[in-house]
Each structure stands twice: as C-alpha cells, then as structure tokens.
SEFI-827561 format. One line per field, with one value per atom (N, C-alpha, C, O, CB): residue number from 0; residue in one letter; z, y, x. Coordinates in steps of 0.001 Angstrom, whole numbers. Atoms other than C-alpha are relative to their C-alpha. Glycine has a CB too. Layout:
SEFI-827561
i = c(NUM, ...)
aa = c(A, ...)
Z = c(Z, ...)
Y = c(Y, ...)
X = c(X, ...)
This chain:
SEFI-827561
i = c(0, 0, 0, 0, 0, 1, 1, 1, 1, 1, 2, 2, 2, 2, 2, 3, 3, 3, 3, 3, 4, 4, 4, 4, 4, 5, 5, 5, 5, 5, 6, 6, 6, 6, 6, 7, 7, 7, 7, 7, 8, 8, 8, 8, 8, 9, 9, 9, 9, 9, 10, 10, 10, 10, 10, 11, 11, 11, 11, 11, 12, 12, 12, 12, 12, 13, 13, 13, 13, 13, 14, 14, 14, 14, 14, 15, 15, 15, 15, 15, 16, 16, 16, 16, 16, 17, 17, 17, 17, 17, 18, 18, 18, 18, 18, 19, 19, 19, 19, 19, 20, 20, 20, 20, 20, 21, 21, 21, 21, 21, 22, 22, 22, 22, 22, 23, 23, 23, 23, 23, 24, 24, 24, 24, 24, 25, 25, 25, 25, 25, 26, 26, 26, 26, 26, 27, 27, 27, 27, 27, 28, 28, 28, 28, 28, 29, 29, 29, 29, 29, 30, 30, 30, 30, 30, 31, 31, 31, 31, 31, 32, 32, 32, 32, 32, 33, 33, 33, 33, 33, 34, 34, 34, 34, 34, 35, 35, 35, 35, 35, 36, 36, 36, 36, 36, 37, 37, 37, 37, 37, 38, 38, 38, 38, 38, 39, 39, 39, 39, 39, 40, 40, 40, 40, 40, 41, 41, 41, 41, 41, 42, 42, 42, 42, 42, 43, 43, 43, 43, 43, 44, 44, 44, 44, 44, 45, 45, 45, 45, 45, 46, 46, 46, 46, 46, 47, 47, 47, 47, 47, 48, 48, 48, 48, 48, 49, 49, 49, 49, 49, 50, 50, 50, 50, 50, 51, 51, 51, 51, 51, 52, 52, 52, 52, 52, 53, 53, 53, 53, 53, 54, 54, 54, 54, 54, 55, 55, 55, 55, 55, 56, 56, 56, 56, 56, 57, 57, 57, 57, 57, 58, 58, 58, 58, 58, 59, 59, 59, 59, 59, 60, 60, 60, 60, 60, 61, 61, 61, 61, 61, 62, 62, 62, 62, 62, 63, 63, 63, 63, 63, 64, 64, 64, 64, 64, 65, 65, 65, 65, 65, 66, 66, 66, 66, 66, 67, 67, 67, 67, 67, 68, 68, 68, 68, 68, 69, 69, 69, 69, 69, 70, 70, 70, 70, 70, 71, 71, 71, 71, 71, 72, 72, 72, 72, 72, 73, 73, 73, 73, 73, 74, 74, 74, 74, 74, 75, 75, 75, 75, 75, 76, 76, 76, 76, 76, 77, 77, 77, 77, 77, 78, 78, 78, 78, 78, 79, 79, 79, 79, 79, 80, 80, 80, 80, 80, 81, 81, 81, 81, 81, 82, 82, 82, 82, 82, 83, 83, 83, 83, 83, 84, 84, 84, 84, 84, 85, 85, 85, 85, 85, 86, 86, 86, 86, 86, 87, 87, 87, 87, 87, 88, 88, 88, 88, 88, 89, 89, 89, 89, 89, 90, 90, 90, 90, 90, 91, 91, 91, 91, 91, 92, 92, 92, 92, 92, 93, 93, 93, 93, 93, 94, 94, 94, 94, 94, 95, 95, 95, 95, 95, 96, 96, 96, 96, 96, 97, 97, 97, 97, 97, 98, 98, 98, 98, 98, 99, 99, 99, 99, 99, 100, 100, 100, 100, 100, 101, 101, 101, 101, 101, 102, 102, 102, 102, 102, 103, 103, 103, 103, 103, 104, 104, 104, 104, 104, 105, 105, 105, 105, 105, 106, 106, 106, 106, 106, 107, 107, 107, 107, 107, 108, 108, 108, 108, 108, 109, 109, 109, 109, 109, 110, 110, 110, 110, 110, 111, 111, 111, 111, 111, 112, 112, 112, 112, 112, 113, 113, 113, 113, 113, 114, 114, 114, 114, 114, 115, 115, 115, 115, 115, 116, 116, 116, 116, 116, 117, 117, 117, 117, 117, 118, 118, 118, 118, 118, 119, 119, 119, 119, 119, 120, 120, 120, 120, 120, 121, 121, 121, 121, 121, 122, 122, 122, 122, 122, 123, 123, 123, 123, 123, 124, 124, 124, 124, 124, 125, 125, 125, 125, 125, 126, 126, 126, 126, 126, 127, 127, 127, 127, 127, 128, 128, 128, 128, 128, 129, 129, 129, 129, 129, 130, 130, 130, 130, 130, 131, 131, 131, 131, 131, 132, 132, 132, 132, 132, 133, 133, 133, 133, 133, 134, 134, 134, 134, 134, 135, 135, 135, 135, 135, 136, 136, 136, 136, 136, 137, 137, 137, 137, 137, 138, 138, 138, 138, 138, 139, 139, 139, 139, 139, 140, 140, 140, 140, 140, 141, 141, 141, 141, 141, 142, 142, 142, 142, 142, 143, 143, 143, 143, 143, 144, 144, 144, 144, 144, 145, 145, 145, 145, 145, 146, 146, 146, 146, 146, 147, 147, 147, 147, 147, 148, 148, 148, 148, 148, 149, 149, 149, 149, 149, 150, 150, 150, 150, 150, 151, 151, 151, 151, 151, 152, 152, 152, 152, 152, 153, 153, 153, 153, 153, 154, 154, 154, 154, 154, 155, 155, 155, 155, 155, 156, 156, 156, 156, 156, 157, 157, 157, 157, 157, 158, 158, 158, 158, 158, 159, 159, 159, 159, 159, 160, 160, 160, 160, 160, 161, 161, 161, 161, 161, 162, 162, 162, 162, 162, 163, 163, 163, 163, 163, 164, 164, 164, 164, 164, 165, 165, 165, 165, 165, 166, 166, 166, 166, 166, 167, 167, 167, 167, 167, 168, 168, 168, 168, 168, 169, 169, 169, 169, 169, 170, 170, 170, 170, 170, 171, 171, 171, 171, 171, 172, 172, 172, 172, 172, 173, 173, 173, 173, 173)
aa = c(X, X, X, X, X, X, X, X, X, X, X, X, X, X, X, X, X, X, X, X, X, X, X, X, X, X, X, X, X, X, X, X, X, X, X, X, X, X, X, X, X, X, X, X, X, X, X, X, X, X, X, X, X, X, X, X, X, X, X, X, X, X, X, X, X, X, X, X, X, X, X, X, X, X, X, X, X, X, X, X, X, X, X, X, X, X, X, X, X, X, X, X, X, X, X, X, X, X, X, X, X, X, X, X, X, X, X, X, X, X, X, X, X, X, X, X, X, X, X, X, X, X, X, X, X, X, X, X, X, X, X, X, X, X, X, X, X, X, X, X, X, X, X, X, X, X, X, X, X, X, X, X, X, X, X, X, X, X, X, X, X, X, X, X, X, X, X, X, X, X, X, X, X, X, X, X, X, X, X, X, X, X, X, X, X, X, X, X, X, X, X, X, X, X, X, X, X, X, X, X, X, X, X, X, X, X, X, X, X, X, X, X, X, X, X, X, X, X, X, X, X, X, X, X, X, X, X, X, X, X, X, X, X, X, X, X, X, X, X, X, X, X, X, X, X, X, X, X, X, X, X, X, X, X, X, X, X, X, X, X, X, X, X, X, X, X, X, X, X, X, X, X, X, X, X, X, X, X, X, X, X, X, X, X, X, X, X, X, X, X, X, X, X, X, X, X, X, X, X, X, X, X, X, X, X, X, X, X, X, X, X, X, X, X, X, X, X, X, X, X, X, X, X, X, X, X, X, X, X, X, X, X, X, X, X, X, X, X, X, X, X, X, X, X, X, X, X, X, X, X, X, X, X, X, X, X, X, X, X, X, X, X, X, X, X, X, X, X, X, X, X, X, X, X, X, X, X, X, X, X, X, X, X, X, X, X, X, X, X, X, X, X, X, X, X, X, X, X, X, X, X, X, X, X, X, X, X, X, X, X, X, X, X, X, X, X, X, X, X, X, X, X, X, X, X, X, X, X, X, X, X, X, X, X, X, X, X, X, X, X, X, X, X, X, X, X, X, X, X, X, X, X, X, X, X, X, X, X, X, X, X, X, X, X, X, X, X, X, X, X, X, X, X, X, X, X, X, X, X, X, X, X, X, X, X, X, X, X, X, X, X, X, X, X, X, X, X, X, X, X, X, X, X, X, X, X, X, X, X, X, X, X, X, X, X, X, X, X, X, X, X, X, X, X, X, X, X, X, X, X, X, X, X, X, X, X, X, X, X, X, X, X, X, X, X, X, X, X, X, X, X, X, X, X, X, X, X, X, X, X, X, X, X, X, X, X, X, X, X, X, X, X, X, X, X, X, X, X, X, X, X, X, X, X, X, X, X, X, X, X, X, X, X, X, X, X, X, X, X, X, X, X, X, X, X, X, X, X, X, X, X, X, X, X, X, X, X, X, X, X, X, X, X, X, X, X, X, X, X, X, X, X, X, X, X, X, X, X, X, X, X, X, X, X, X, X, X, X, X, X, X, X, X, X, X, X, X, X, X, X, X, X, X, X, X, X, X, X, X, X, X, X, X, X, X, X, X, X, X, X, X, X, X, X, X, X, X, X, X, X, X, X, X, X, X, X, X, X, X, X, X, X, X, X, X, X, X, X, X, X, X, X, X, X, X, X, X, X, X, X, X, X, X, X, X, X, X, X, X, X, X, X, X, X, X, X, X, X, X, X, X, X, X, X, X, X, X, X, X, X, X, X, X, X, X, X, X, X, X, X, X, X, X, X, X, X, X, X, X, X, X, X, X, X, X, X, X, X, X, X, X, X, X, X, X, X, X, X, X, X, X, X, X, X, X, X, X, X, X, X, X, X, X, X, X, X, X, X, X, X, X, X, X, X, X, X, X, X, X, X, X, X, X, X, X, X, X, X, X, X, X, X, X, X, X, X, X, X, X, X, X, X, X, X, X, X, X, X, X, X, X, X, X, X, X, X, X, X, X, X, X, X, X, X, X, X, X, X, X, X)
Z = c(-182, 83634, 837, 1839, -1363, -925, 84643, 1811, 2708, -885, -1492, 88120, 678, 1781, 115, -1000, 88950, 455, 1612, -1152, 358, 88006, 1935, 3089, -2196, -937, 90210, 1885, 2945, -792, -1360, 93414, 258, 1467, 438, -454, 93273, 154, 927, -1225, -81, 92676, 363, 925, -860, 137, 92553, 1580, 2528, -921, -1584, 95432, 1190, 1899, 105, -1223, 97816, 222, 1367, 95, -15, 97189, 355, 1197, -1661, -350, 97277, 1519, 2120, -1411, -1729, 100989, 718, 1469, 384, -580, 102131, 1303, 1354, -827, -1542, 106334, 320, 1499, 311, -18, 106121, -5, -935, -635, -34, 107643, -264, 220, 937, 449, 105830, 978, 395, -1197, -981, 109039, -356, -1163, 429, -10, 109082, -1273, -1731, 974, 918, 106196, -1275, -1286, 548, 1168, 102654, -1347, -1871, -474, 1089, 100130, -1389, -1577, 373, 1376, 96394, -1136, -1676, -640, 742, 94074, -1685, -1797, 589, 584, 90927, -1035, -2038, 91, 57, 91175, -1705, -1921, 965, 1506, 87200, -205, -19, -372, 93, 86567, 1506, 1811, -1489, -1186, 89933, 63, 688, -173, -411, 89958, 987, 984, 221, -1077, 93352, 1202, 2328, 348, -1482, 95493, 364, 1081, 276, -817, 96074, 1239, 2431, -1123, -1006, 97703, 662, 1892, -859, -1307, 99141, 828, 1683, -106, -569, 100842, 1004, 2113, -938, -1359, 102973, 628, 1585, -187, -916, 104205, 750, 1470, -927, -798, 105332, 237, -685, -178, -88, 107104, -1012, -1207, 1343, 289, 105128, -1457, -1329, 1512, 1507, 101082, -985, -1145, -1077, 567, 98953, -1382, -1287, 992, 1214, 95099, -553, -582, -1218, 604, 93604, -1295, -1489, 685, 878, 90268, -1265, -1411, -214, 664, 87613, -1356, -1769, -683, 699, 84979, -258, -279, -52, 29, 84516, 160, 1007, -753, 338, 82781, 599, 868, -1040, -1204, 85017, 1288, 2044, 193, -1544, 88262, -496, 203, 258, -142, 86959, -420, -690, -698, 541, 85905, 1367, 1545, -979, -1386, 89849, 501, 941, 670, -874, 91160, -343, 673, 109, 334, 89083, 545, 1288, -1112, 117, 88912, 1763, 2327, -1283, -1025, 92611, 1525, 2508, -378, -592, 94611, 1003, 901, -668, -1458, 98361, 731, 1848, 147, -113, 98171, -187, -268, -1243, -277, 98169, -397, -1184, -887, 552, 97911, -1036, -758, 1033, 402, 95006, -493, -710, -427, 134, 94208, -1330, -1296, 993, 688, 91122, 48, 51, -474, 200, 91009, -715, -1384, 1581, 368, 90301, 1369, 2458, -850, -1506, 92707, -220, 15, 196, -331, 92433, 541, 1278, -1205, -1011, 93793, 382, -158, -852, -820, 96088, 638, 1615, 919, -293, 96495, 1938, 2394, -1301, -1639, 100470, 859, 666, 216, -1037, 103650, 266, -209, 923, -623, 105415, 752, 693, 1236, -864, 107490, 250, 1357, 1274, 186, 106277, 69, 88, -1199, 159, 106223, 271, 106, -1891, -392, 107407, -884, -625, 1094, 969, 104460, -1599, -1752, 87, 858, 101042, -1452, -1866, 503, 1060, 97919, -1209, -1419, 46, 1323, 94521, -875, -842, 2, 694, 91993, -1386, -2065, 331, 1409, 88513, -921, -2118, -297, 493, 88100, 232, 850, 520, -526, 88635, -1046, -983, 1097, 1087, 85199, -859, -2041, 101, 801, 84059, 324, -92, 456, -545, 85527, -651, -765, 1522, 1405, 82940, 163, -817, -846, 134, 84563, 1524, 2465, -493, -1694, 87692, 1289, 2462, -96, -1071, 89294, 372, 1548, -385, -314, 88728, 1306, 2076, -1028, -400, 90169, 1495, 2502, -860, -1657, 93249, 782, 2011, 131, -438, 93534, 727, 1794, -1086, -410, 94092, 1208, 2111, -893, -1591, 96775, 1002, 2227, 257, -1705, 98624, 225, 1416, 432, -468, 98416, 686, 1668, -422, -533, 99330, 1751, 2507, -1037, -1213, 102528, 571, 1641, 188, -652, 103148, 832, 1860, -895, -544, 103604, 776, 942, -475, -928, 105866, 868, 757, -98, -1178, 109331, 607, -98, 406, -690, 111363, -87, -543, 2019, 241, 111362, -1266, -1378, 1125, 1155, 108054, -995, -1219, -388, 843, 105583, -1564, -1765, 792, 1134, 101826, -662, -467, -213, 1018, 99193, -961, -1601, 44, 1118, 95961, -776, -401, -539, 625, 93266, -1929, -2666, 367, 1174, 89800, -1126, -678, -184, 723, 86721, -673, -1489, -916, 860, 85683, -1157, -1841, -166, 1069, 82900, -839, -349, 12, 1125, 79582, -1304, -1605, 409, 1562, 76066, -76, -489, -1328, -175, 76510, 727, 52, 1175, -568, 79163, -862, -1157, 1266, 673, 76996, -1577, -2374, 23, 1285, 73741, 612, 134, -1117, -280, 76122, 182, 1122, 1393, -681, 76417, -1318, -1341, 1343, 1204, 72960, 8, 454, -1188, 350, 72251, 1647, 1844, -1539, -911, 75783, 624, 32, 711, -1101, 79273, 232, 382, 1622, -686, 80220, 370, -390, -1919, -789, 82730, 813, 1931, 926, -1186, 84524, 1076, 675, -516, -1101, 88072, 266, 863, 690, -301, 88526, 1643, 2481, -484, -1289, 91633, 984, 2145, -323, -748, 92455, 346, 1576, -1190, -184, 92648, 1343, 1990, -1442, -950, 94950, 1402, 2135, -72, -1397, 98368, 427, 1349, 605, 27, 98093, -103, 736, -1340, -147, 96467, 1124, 1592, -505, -1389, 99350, 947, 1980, 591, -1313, 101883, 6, 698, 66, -158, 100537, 409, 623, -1349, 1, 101119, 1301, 1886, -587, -1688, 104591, 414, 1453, 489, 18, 104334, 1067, 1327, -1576, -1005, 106818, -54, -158, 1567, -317, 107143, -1926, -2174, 1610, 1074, 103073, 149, 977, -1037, 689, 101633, -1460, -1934, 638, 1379, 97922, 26, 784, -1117, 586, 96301, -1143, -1526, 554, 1151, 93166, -506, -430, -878, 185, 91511, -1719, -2165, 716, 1407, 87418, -471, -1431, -1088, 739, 86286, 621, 82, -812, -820, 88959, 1443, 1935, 472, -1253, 92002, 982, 560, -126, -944, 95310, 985, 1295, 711, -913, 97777, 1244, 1140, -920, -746, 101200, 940, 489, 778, -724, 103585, 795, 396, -436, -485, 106195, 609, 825, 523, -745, 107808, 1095, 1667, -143, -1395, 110693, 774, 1994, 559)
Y = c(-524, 7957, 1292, 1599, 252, -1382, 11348, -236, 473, 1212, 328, 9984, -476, -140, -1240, 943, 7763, 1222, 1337, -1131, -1106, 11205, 584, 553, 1549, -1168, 13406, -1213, -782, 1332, 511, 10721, -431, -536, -814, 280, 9600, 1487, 1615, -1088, -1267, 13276, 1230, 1896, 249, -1116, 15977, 362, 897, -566, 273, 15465, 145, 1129, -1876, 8, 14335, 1060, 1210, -1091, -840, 16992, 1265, 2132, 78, -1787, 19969, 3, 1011, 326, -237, 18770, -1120, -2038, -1075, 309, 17439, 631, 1808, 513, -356, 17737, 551, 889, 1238, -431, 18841, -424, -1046, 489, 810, 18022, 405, 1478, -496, -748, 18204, 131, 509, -392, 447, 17725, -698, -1557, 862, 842, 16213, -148, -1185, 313, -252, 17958, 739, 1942, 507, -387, 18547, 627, 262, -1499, -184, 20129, 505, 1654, 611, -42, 19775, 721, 203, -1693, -462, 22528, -489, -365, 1701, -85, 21677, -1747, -1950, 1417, 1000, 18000, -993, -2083, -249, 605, 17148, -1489, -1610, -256, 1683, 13084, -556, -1734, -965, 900, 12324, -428, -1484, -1318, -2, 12378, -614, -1532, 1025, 145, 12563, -671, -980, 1423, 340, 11405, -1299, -1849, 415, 1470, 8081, 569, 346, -1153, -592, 10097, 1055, 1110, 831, -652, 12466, -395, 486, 805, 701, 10404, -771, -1029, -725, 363, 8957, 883, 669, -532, -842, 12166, 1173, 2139, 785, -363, 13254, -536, -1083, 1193, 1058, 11910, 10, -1101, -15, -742, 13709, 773, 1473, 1103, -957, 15162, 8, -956, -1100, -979, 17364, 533, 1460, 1130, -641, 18112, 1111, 1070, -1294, -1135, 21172, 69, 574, 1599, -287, 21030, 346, -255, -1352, -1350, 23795, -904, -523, 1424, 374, 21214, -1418, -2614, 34, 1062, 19330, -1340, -2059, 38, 1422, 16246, -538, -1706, -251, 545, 15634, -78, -923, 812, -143, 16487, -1628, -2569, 1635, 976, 13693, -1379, -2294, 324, 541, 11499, -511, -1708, 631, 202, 11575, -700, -1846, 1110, 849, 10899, -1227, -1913, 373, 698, 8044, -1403, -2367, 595, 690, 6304, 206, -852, 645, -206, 8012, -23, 696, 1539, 183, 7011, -573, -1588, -687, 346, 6792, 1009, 1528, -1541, -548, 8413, 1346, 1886, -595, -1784, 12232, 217, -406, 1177, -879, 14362, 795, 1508, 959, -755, 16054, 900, 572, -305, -1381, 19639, 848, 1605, 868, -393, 21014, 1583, 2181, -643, -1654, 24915, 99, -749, 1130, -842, 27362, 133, -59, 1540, -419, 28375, 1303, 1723, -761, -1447, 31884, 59, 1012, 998, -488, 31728, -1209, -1992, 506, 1382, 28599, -163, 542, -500, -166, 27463, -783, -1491, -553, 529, 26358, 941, 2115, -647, -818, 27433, 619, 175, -485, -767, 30091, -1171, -2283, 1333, 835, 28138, -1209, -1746, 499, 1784, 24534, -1185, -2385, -279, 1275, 22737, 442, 1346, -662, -662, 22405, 181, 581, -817, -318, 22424, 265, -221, -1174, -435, 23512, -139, 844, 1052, 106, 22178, 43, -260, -1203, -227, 22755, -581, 142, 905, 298, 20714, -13, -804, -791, -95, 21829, 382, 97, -613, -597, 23946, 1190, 1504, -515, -1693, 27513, 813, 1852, 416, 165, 28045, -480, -821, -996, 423, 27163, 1190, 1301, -1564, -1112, 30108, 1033, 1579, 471, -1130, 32670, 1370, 1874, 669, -1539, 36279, -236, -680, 1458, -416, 36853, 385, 17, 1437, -434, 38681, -1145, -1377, 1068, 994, 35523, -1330, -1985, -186, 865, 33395, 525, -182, 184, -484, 36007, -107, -105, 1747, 267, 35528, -1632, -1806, 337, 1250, 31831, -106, -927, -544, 503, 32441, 872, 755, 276, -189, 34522, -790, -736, 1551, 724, 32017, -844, -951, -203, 597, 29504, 334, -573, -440, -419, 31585, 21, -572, 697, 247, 32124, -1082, -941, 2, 1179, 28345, -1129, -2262, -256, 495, 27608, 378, 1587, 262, -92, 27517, 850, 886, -1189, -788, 29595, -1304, -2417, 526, 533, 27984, -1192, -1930, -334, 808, 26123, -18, 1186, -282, 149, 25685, -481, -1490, -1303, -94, 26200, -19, 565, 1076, 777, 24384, -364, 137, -704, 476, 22743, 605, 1232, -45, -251, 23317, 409, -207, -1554, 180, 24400, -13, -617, 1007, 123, 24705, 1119, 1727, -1087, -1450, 27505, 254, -587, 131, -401, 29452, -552, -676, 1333, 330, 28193, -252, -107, -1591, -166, 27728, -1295, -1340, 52, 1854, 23778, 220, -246, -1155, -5, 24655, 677, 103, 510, -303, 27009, -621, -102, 1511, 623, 24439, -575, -886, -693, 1508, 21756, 772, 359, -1260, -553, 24403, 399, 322, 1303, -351, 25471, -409, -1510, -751, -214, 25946, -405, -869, -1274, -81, 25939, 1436, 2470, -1014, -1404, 28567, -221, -1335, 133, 577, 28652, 1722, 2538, -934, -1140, 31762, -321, -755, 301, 790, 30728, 1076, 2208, -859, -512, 32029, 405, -458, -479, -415, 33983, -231, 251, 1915, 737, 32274, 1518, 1868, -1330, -1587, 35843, 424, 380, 1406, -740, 37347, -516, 176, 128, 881, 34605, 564, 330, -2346, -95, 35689, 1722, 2305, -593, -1463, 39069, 102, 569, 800, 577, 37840, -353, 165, -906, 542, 35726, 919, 250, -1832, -337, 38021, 1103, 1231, 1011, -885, 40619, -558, 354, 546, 851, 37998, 58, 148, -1230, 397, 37604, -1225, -1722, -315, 1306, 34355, 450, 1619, -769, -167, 34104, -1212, -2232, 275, 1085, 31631, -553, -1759, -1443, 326, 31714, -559, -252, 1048, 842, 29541, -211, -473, -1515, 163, 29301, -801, -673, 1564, 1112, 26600, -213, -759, -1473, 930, 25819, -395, 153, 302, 625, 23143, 199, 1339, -1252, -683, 22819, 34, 799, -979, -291, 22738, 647, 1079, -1163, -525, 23675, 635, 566, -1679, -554, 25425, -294, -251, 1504, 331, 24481, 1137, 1801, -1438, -1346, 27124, -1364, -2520, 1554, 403, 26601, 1437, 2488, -1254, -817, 28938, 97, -196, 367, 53, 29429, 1170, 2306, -615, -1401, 31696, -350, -1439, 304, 78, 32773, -369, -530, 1626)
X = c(-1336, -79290, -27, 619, 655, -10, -80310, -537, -80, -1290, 408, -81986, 1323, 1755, -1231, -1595, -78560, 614, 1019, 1537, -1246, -76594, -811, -383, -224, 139, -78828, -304, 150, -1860, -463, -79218, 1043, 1247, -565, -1434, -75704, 966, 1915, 711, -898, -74299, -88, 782, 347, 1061, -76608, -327, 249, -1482, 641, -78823, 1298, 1512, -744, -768, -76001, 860, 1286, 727, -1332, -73476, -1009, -778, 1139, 952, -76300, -759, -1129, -1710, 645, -77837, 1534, 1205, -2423, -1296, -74230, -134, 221, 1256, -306, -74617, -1422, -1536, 1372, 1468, -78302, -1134, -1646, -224, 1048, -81227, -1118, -1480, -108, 808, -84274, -1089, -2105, -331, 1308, -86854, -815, -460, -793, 955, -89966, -736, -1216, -769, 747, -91477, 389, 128, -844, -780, -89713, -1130, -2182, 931, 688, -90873, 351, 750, -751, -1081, -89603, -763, -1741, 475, 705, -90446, 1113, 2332, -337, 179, -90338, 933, 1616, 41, -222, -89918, 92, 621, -886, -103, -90321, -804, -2014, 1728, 384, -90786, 507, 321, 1015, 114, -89910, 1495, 1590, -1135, -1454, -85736, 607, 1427, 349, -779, -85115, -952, -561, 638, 490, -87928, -11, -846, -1322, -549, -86282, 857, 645, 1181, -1151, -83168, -1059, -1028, 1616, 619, -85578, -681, -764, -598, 730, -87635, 955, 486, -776, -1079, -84565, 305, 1050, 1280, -621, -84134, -1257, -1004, 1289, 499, -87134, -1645, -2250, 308, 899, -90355, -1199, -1693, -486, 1119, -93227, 889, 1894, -617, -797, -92081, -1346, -2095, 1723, 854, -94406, 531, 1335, -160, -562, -93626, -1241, -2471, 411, 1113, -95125, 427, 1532, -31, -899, -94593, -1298, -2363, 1248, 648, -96044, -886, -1981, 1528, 97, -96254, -1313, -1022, 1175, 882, -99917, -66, -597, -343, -332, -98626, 758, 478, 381, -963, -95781, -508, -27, 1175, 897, -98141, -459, -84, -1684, 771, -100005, 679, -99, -1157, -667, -97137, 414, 191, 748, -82, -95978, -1018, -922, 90, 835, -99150, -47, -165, -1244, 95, -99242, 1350, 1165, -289, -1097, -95743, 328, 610, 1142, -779, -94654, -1202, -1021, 896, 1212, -98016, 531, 1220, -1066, -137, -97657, 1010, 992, 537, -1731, -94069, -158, 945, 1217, 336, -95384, -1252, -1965, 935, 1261, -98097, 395, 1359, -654, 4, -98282, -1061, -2227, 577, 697, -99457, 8, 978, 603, -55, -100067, -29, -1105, -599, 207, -99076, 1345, 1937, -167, -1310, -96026, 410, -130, -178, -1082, -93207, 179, 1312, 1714, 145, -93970, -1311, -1566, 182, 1754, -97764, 59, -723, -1849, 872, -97591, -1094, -1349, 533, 937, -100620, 71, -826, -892, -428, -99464, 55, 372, 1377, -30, -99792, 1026, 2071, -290, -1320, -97394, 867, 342, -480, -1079, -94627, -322, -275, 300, 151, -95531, 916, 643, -380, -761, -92630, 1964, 2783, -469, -1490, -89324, 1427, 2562, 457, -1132, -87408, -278, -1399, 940, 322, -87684, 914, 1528, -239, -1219, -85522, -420, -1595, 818, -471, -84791, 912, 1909, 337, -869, -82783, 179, -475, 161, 187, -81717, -683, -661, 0, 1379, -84842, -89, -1106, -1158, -44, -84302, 257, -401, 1168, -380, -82679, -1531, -1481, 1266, 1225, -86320, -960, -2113, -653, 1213, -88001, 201, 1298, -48, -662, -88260, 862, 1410, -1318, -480, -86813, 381, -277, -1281, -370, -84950, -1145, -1072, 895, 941, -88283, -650, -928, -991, 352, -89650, 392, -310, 103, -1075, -86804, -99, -113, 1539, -137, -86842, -1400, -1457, 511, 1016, -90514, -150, -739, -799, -384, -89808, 682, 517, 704, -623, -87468, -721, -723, 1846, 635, -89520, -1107, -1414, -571, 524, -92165, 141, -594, -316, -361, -90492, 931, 1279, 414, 304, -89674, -808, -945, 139, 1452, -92800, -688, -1351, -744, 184, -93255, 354, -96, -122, -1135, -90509, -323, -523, 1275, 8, -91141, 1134, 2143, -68, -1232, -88740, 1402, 1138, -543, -980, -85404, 336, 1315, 149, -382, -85912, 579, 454, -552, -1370, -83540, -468, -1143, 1130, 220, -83747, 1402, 2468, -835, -1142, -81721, 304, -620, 264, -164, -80334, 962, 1952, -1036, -1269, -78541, -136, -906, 927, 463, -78444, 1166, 2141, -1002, -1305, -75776, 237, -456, 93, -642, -73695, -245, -829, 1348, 274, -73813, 1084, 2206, -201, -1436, -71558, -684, -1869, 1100, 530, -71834, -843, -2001, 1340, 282, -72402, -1326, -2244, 1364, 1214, -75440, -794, -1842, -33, 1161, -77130, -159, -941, -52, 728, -77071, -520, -1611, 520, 1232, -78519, -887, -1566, 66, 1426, -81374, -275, -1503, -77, 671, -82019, -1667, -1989, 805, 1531, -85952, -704, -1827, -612, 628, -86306, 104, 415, 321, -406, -86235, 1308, 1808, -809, -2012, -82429, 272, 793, 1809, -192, -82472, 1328, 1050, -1297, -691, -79308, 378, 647, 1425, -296, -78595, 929, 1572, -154, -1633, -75366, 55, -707, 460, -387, -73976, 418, 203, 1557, -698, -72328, -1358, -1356, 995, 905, -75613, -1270, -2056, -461, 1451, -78096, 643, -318, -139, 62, -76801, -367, -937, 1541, 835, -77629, -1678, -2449, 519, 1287, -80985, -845, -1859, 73, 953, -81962, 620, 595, 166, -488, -80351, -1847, -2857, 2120, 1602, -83081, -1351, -2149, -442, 943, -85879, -173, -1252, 204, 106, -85047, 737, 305, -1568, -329, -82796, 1188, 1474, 352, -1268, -79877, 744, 63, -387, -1018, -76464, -96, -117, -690, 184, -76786, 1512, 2369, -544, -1272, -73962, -173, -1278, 184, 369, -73200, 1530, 2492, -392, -1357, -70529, -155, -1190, 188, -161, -69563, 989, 2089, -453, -793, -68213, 44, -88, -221, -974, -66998, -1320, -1218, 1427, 634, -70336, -1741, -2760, 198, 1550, -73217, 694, 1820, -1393, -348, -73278, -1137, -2292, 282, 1075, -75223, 31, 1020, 188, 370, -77142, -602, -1014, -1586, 880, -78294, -536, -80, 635, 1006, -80364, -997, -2124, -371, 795, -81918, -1168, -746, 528, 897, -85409, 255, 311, -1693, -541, -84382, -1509, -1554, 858)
C-alpha cells in the first residue's frame, strides 16, 4: 500500500517537471519504495541507505535496479559531484536533530555536480504524524525554515510547497 501511495502520489507530485539526469541518487531509500518510479526517471540510481538490514534487503529483492551503498546521509561515503540529482522521500523526519538534517543537506551538495538539483518531500508536523511515530525518530522539518537552511549550504532556485499533509522541496547547486 505504502509503495502504490508513494509512486502514484508521493514521488510524482515531489519531482513534478524535473529532471533527474543520468545519475540519481536516493538517500535513504528504506525497502525499496520508489525505485520502480525512480528508475523511469533516470538512467543510472544509487540508494544509500544507513540501515544494514534494509541495505541488504535491496540488494537482494532490488538486484540490477540500483547500486546500493550502505552508509548515513550525513558522512556520505561518495565522491564530490557524483551525480546529477539527489532525492529524498519521507525520510528527513528520521534524522535525529536539525544539525544532523543540515549535515545531510550539505552532503548531499557536496555530491551534486554543478547545476544539480536536490529533492523530495516529507510530512508536516501534527498530532496524527507524531502518533504514527511513537517509539520512533520523528524530527519533523518546519517547511518555513528549509530555504534558509539550504540557502546557507549553498543551494540556489530553492522551492518549497505544501500540501494538507507533506510538503515538497526542490534545489539546485549552482
């Protein structure tokens, strides 16, 4: 259910007019959600995702259909300006402290080629989001606050939207 939700709704509405280039790269890909819909949108896709058992849950189940990388999205273990795009869905809200969260986006600068474009989407704050998080991380992202964030990073042409229950970012290094 949650895969239909996030490639029929999720996904499309958070890279709506956006191209991911040649080389995508999905931090913090989980069980593998989106890389049906990501994989139509770009030639080459890369999950980094923090979590052992799920790293090895991908390689398994999502074999052929990305490389995956076992690290964090605050110390990527990837080269400087690897790839031309850089997304995020529904996982940001999992990262325990804002420094953290901002460490993430400047990594994920880091790994953007000049004119590449950083994206996704995550879900507002409310009473309803933080019971579905009980005994978990549930840092949520004040939407008011990310363009300032990434402006400090170095991001440029930021865009923020939201709708009744998430909000989508995009961004690009100049």
């Amino acid at each position: 259910m949650w895969e239909r939700a996030s490639a029929t709704r999720i996904v499309p509405w958070a890279l709506d007019r956006l191209d991911l280039g040649d080389s995508a790269l999905e931090v913090g890909p989980g069980y593998g959600a989106n890389v049906r819909t990501l994989r139509g949108r770009a030639a080459a896709l890369t999950g980094l995702e923090i979590d052992p058992a799920l790293a090895a849950r991908l390689r398994s189940r999502q074999s052929g259909q990305l490389e995956v990388i076992e690290g964090d999205g605050t110390a990527m273990p990837l080269p400087d300006k690897e790839f031309s795009s850089v997304v995020c869905f529904t996982m940001l809200h999992h990262v325990p402290s804002p420094d953290q969260q901002d460490a993430l986006f400047a990594e994920a600068f880091r790994v953007l080629r000049p004119e590449g474009v950083f994206a996704g989407s995550d879900g507002l704050d409310s009473p309803f989001f933080r019971l579905m998080h009980i005994g978990d991380t549930c840092v949520p992202v004040p939407p008011a606050t990310l363009t300032g964030r990434l402006t400090g990073i170095g991001f440029t042409d930021i865009e923020i939207d939201t709708g009744a229950t998430m909000f989508r970012f995009r961004a690009r290094r100049p």
